[in-house]
ZADO-1210 file (C-alpha; in nm, 4 decimals, padded with zeros to 6 digits):
<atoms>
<atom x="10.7220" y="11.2177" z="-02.2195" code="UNK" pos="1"/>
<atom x="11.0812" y="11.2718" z="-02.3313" code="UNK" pos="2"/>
<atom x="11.4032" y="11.2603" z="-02.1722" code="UNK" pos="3"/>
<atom x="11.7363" y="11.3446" z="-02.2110" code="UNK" pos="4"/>
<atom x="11.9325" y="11.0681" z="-02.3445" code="UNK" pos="5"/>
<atom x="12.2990" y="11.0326" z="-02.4423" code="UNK" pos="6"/>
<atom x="12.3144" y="10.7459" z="-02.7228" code="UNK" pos="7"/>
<atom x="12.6312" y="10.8703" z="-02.9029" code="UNK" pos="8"/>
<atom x="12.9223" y="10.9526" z="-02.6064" code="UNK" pos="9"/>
<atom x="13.1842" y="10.7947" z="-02.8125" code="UNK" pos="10"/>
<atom x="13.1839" y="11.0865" z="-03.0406" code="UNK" pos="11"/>
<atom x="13.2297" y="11.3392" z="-02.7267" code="UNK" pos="12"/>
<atom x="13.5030" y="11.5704" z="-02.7637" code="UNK" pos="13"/>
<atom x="13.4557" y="11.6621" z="-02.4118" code="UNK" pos="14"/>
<atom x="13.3877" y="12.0450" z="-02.5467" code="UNK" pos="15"/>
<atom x="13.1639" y="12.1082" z="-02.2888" code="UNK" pos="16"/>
<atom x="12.9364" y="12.2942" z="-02.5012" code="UNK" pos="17"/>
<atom x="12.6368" y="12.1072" z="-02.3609" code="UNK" pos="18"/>
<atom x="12.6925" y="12.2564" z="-02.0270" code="UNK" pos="19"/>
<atom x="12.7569" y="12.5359" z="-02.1121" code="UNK" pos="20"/>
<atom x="12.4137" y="12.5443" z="-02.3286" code="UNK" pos="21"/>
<atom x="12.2143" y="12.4113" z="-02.0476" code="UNK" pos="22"/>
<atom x="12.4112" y="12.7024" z="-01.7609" code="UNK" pos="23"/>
<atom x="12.3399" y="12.9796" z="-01.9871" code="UNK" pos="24"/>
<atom x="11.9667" y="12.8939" z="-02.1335" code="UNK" pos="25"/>
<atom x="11.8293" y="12.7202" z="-01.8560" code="UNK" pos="26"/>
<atom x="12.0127" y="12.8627" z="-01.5520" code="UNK" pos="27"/>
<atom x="12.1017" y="13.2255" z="-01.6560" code="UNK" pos="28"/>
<atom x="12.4511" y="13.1349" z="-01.5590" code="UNK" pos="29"/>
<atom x="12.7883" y="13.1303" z="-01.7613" code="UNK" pos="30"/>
<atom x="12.9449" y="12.8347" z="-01.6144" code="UNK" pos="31"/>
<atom x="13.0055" y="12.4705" z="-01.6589" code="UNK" pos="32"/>
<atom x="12.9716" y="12.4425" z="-01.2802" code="UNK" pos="33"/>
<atom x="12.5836" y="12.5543" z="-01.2948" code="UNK" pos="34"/>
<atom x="12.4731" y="12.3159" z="-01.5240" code="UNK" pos="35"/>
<atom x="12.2096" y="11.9927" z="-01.4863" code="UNK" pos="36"/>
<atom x="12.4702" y="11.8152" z="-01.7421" code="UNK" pos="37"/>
<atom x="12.7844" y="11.7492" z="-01.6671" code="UNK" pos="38"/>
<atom x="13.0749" y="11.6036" z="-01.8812" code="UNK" pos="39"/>
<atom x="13.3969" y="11.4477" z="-01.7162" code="UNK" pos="40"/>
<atom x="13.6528" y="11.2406" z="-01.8177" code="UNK" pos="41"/>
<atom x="13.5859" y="10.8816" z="-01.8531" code="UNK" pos="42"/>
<atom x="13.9250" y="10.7670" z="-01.6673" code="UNK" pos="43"/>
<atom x="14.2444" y="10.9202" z="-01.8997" code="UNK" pos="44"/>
<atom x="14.3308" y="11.0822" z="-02.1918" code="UNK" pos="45"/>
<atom x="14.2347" y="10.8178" z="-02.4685" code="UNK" pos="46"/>
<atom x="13.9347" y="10.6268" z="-02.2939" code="UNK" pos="47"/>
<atom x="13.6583" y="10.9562" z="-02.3840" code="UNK" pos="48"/>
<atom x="13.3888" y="11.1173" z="-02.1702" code="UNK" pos="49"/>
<atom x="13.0661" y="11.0671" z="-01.9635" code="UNK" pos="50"/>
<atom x="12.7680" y="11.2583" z="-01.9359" code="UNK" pos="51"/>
<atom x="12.6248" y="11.2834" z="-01.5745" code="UNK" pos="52"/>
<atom x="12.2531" y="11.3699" z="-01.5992" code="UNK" pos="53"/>
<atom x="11.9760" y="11.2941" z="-01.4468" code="UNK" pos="54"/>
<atom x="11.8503" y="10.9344" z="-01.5240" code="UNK" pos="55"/>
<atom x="11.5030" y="11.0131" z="-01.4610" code="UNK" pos="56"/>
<atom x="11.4171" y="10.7992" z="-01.1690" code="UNK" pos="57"/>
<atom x="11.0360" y="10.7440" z="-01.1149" code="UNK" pos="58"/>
<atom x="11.0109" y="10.7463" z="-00.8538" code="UNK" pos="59"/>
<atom x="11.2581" y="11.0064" z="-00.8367" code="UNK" pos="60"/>
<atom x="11.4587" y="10.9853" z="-00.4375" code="UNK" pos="61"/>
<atom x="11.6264" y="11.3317" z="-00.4874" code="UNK" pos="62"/>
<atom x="11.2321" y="11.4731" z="-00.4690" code="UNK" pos="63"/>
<atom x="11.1828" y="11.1979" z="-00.2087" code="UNK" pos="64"/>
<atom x="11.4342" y="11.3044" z="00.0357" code="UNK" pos="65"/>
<atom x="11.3290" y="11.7121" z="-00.0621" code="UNK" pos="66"/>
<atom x="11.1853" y="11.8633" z="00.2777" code="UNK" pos="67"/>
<atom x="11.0367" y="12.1376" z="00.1121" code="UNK" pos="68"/>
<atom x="10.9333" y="12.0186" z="-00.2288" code="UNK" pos="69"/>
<atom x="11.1289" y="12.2290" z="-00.4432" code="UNK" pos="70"/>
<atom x="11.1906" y="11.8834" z="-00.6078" code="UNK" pos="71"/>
<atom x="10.8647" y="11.7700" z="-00.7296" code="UNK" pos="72"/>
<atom x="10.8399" y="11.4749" z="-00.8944" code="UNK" pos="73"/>
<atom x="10.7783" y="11.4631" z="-01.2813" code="UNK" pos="74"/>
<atom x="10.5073" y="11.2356" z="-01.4358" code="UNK" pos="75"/>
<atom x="10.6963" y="10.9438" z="-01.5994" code="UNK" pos="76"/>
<atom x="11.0134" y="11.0201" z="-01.4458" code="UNK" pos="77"/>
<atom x="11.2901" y="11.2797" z="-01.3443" code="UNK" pos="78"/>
<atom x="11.1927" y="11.6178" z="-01.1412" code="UNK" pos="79"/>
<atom x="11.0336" y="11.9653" z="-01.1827" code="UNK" pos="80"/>
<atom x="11.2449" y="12.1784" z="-00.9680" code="UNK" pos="81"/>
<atom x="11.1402" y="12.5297" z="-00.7677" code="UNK" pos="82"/>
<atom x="11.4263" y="12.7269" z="-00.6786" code="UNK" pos="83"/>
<atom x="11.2495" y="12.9539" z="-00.4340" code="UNK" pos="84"/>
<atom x="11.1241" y="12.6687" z="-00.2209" code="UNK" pos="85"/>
<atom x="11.4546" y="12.5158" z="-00.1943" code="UNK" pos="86"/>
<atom x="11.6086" y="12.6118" z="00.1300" code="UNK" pos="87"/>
<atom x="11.9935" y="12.4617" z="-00.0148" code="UNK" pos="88"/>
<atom x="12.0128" y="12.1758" z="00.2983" code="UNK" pos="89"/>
<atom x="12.1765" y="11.9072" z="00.0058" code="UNK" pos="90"/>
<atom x="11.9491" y="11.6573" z="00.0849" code="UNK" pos="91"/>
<atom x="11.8633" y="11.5672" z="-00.3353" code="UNK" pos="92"/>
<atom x="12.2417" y="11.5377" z="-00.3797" code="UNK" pos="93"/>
<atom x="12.2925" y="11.2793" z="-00.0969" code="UNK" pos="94"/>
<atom x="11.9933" y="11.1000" z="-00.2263" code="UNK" pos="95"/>
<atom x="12.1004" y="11.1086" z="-00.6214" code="UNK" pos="96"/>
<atom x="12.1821" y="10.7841" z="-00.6831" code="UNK" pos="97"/>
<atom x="12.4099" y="10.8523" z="-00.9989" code="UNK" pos="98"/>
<atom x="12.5222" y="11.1761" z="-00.8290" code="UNK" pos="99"/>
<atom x="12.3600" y="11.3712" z="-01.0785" code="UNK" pos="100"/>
<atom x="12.2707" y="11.6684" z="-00.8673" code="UNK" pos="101"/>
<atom x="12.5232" y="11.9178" z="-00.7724" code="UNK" pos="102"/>
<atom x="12.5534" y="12.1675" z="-00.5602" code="UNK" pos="103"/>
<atom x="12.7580" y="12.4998" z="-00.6330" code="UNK" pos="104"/>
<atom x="12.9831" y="12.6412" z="-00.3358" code="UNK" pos="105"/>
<atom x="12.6670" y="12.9208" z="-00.2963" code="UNK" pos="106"/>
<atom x="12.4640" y="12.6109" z="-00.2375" code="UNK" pos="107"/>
<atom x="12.2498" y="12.6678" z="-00.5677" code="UNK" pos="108"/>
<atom x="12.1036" y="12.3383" z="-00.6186" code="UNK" pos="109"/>
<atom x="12.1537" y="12.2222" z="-01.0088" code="UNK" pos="110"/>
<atom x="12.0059" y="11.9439" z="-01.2161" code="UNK" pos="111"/>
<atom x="11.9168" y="11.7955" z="-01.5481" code="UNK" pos="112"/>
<atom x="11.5103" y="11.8790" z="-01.6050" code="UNK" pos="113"/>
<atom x="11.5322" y="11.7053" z="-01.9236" code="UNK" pos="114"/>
<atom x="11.4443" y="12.0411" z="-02.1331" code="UNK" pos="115"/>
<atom x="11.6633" y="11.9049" z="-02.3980" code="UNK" pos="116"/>
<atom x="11.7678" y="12.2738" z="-02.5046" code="UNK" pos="117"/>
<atom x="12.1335" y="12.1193" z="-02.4735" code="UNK" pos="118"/>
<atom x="12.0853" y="11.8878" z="-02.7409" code="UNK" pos="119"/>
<atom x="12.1478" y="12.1652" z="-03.0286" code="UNK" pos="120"/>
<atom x="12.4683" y="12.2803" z="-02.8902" code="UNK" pos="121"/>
<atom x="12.6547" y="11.9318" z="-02.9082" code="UNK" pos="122"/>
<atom x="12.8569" y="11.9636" z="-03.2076" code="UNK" pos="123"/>
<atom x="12.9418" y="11.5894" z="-03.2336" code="UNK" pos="124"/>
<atom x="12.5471" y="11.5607" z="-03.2138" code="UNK" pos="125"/>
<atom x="12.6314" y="11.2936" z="-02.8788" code="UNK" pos="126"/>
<atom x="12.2894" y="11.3583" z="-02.7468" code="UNK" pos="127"/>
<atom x="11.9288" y="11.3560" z="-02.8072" code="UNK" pos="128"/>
<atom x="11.5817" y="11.3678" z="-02.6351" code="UNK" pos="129"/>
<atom x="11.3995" y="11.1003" z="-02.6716" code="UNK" pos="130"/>
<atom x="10.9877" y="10.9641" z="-02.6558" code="UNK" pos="131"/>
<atom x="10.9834" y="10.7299" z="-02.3503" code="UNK" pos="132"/>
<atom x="10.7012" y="10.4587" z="-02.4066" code="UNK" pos="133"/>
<atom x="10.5484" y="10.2211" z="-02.2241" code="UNK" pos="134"/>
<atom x="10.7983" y="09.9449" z="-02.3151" code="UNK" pos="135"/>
<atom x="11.0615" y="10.1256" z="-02.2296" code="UNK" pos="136"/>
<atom x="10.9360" y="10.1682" z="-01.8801" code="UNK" pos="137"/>
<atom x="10.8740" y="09.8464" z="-01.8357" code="UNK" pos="138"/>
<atom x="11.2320" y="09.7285" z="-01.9719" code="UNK" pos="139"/>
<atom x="11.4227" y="10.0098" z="-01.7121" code="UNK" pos="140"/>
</atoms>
């Protein structure tokens, strides 16, 4: 299985190019406020940027606390999500630990499903997917 991972945020330019990436291919949407990644400032002008994604908790409390199981829990970590079962209640983005699920002012539910079609669009080349093993598992 592979995740998203973000090995190289030093480099960030905070272009926002990821998000935009993920909004547009993954989402249909044109805005960095639909997006499963999210980049914000890491505290001022000189100290850089974070990526808030989805950490790919197994097992995974935003599809936990999901009444209707639009969040479904993804073998080996994260979450398959179904946007016509979700009835918007916000119950995933309470129970994100990392707040890494947002929800829109429509009450569109958005996260990182580790798709890694975000990757391509970093020009700084800040992120990558990467092959979780068993060792890796064992060492989260």
């Amino acid at each position: 299985m592979k995740t998203l991972t973000t090995p190289r945020m030093e480099q960030c330019i905070g272009c926002h190019s990821c998000s935009l990436a993920c909004a547009r291919l993954v989402h249909r949407r044109l805005s960095w406020s639909t997006a499963g990644i999210r980049i914000t400032s890491s505290g001022g002008l000189s100290t850089g940027f974070v990526a808030i994604r989805c950490l790919a908790c197994d097992p995974a409390p935003c599809a936990a606390a999901c009444p209707t199981g639009a969040f479904k829990q993804r073998e080996g970590g994260g979450v398959i999500v179904r946007k016509k079962l979700c009835i918007q209640c916000g119950k995933c983005v309470t129970a994100c630990p990392v707040d890494a699920v947002f929800q829109s002012a429509q009450g569109d539910v958005f996260v990182c499903i580790h798709c890694g079609r975000c990757v391509d669009f970093c020009p700084q080349n800040c992120l990558e997917m990467r092959e979780v093993t068993e060792l890796d598992e064992v060492l989260l």
